[in-house]
Each structure stands twice: as structure tokens, then as C-alpha cells.
C-alpha positions in Angstrom: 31.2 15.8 -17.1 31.0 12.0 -18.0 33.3 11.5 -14.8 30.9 13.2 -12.9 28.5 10.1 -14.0 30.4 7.3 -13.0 31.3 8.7 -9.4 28.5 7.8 -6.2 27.6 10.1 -4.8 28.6 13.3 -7.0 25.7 16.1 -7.9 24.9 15.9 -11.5 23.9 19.2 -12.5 21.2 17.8 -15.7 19.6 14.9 -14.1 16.6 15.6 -16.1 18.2 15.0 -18.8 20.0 12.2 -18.8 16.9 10.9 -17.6 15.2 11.4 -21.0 18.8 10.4 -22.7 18.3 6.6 -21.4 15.0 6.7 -21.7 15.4 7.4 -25.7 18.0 4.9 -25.6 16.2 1.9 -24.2 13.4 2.5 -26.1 15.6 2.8 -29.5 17.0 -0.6 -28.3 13.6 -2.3 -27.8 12.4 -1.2 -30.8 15.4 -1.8 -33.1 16.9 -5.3 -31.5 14.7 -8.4 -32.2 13.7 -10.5 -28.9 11.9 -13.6 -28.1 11.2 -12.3 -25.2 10.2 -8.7 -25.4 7.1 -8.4 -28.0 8.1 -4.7 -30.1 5.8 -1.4 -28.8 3.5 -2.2 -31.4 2.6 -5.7 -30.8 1.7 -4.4 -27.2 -0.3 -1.7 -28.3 -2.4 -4.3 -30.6 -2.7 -6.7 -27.9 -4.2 -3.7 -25.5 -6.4 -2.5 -27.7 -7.5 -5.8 -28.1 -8.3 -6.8 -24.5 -9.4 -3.1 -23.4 -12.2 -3.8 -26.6 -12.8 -7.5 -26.2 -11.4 -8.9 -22.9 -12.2 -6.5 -20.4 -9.2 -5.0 -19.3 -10.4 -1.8 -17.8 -13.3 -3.2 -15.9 -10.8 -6.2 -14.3 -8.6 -2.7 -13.1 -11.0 -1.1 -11.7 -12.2 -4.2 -9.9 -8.6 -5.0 -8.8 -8.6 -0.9 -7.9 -11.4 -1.5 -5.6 -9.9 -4.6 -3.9 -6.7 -2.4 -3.3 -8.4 1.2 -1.7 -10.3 -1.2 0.5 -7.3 -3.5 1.2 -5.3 0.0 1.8 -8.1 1.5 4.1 -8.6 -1.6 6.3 -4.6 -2.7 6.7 -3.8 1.4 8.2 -6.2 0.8 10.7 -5.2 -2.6 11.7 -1.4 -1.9 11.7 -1.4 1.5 12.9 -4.1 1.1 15.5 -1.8 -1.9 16.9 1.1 -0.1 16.9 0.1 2.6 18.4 -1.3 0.5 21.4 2.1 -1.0 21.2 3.6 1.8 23.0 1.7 0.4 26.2 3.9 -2.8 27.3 0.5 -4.4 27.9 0.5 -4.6 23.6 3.9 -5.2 22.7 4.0 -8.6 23.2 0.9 -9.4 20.6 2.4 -6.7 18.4 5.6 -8.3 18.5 3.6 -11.5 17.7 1.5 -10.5 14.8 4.9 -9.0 12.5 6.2 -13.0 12.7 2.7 -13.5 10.4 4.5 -11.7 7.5 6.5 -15.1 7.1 3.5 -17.2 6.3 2.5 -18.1 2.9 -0.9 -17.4 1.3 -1.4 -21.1 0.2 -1.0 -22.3 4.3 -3.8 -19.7 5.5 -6.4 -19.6 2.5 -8.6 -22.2 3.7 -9.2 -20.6 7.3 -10.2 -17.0 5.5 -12.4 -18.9 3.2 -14.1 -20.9 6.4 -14.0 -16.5 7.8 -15.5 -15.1 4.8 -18.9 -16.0 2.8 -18.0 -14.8 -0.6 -15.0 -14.5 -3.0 -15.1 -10.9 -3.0 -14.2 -10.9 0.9 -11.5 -13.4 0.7 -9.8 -11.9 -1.9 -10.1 -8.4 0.0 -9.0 -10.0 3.7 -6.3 -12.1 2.2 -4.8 -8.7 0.7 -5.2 -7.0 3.9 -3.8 -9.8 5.7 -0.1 -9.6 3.7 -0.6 -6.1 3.6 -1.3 -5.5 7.6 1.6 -7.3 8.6 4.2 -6.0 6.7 3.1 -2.6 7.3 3.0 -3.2 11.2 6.3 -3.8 11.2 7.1 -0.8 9.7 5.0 1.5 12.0 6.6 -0.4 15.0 10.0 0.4 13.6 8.8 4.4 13.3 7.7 3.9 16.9 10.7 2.5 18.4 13.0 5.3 16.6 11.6 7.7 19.0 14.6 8.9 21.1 14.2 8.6 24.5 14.8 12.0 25.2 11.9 13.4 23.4 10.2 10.9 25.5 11.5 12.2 28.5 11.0 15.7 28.0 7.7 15.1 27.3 6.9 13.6 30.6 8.4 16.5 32.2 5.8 19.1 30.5 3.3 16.1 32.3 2.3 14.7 29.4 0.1 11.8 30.1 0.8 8.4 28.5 -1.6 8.7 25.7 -0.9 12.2 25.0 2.7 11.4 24.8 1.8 8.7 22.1 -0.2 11.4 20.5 2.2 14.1 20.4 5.5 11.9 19.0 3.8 9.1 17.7 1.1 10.4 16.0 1.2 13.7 15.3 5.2 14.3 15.0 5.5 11.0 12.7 2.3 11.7 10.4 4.6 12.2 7.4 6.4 9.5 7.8 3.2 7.4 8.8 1.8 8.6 5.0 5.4 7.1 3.4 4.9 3.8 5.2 1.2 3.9 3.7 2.5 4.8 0.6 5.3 2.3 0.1 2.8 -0.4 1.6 0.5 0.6 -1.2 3.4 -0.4 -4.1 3.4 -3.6 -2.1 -0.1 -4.3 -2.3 0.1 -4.4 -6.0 2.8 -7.0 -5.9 0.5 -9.2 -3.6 -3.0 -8.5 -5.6 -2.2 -10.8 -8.6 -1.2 -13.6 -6.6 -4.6 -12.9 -4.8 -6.6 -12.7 -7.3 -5.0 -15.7 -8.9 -6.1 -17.7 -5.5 -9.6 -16.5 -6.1 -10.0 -16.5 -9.1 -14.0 -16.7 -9.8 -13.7 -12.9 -8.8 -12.0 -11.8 -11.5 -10.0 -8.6 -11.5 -6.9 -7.9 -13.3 -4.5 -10.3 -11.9 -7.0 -13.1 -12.8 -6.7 -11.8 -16.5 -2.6 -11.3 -16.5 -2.3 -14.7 -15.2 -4.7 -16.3 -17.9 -2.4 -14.5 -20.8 0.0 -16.1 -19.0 -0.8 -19.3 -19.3 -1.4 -19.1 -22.9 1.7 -17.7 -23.4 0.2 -14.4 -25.2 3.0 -12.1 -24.4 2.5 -9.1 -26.0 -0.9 -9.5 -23.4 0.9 -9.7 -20.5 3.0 -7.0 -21.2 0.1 -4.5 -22.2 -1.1 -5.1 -19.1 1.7 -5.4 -16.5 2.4 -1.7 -18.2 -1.2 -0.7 -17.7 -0.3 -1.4 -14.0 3.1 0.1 -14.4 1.8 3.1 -15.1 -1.5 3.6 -12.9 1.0 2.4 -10.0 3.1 5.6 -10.7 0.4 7.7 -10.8 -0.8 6.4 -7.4 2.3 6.7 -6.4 2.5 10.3 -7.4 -0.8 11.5 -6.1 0.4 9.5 -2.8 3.4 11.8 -2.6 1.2 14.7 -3.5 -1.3 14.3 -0.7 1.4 13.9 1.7 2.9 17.1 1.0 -0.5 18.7 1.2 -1.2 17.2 4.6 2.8 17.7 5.9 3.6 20.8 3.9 7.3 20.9 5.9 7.9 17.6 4.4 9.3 19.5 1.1 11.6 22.0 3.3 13.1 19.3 5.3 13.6 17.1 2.0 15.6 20.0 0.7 17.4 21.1 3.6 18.8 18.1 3.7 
């Protein structure tokens, strides 16, 4: 059995439970080892009672959970719309254009979406969908592009139009793995949303308060709430995964076929 662990690629018959087996571990060993680093569980649990009475924390999430569902809502349009008109050559070109903007910095662009916007709140919200859009534009073009060609040919021979073919194999066909993008793109977001929020700050939100505790140094603070994100991130995530196989119910067959 412990050879079995060790080996890639081998089934392990009781994943579950070595899940829960590390999981007791590590925690054993942040409880039981001193650190410098790594304030103890309890000294986290003080600290997020503290700000979730006194500092705000819950208010700041679900101001930085508003930013994101917009950010999310607005950057699937953009990217997918483009993408989709991507499969006309007309489009490719400015498609191809707009996935080099994933290279450009936040500080470089700011100013031009502040002179764009008129308030805090929609900077913060455009510069999210801005690193959002283009990362996630790449992705859908990559989807689109791993259409074999002879899918695309038979297609035309049932005399399918352009637009339906797009439809049919683009759309319709890839929906599940259009909702994965989305969903991945989401865990992204969150990555990008503190150092947004710590651009504007006078907006507040939760990224605006980790990167205050930050600078003081208050780390039993910062970990309280990176593991307030930690876990309303998995639960997205989970929900995400959820809707997707209520939406593509195959999804689940194929995942265990293969």
C-alpha cells in the first residue's frame, strides 16, 4: 500500500482518506511547532473576530464580492463575444491583437481608465475586467482553434452556414468547457482583485484591508483574512463546478469514462 503512494500515476484505492490523514497532520504541525511566521489557529481566530466586529471585514468581502460578479459578468462577454467573432478572419487579427494586452502591467494603464471612468468604483471594476478579459480571451481562442477540421467540414457538408457552424461547435458543443474557462478565470480574478483594490484604494474592499494589515505587520490579520478568501474562493469554486454540471449534465459521464 505505501508503494502504491509513492508511484505517479497508480490508483489509490482511499484517497479520501489520506486526504484527511495530511490534513490532521499539517494542522498538528502548525499547532505544535512554534513559527515566526505562521501566527497559531488561535491567534487567527482572535484577530478575525476582531476585524469581523471592529474593522469591517465582512462588509469589505462583500464589497470586493460585488466588484468580482461584475468583473466576472462583463469579461465573458467581452472575451467570449470576441472570440467568437474570431472565427470570421475579418476578427482574428484584432483578436489576435487584444491577447498581447495580457502582458501589460496595471501601473502602465491606470491613468488612461481613470481619464475613462468618473468614479473609483468603476476603475476598480474596469481595471478587473481588463486583466480578467484578456487572459480569458486567450483561453476561449485556444478552445476555438482546437476544433478539428473535420468537424468543420462535415458541418459544411449538412450546409451549415457560417454562423450556424460557429453556433453548433463553438458554442453549443464547447459550452462546458466555455463554463471551466469562466470558472478558472474566476480563481484568477481573486488573485488580481487585491492588487486592484490596492490601486484604488479610497474604494475600499477587502484587498484594501489585507494590504493595510499588511503594512502594519499584523499577521495573524492577514492570515484571518487571506483564509476568509481561501475558503469563500472554494465555495465559489464548488458552486461553479456545480452549475456546470447542471447546465452540461454529460460533463460527469464523460469525466468518468475517462
Amino acid at each position: 500500500m505505501l508503494k502504491d503512494l509513492v508511484i505517479p500515476f497508480n490508483l489509490f484505492s482511499n484517497m479520501k482518506l489520506l486526504v484527511l490523514v495530511e490534513a490532521i497532520v499539517l494542522l498538528t504541525l502548525w499547532i505544535v511547532l512554534p513559527s515566526q511566521i505562521f501566527p497559531s489557529p488561535l491567534e487567527i481566530l482572535s484577530a478575525w473576530n476582531q476585524m469581523a466586529l471592529q474593522d469591517g471585514l465582512l462588509p469589505e468581502l462583500l464589497k470586493s464580492i460585488s466588484t468580482i460578479w461584475k468583473a466576472i459578468l462583463y469579461s465573458t462577454l467581452i472575451s467570449f463575444g470576441i472570440a467568437y467573432l474570431a472565427t470570421a478572419a475579418i476578427f482574428k487579427p484584432v483578436a489576435g491583437w487584444l491577447t498581447a494586452l495580457r502582458f501589460l502591467g496595471f501601473a502602465g494603464i491606470t491613468f488612461m481608465f481613470t481619464i475613462w471612468t468618473s468614479s473609483g468604483s468603476e476603475l476598480k471594476l474596469w481595471l478587473l475586467t481588463f486583466g480578467m478579459s484578456v487572459f480569458l480571451l486567450t483561453n476561449a481562442l485556444s478552445m476555438i482553434n482546437s476544433i478539428p477540421q473535420d468537424q468543420i467540414d462535415y458541418a459544411k457538408t449538412l450546409n451549415l452556414s457560417g454562423w450556424k457552424i460557429t453556433y453548433e461547435l463553438a458554442i453549443r458543443d464547447r459550452l462546458d468547457e466555455a463554463m471551466e474557462l469562466i470558472r478558472q478565470n474566476v480563481a484568477m480574478g481573486w488573485v488580481m482583485l487585491s492588487m486592484v483594490e490596492g490601486l484604488v484604494r479610497s474604494e475600499g474592499g477587502i484587498g484594501d484591508l489585507l494590504l493595510n494589515q499588511n503594512k502594519h505587520l499584523h499577521l495573524s490579520a492577514v492570515f484571518a483574512i487571506q483564509i476568509t478568501i481561501l475558503i469563500y474562493g472554494l465555495t465559489q469554486d464548488w458552486l461553479l463546478q456545480r452549475l456546470r454540471l447542471i447546465i452540461c449534465p454529460y460533463t460527469k459521464y464523460t469525466a468518468q469514462k475517462a
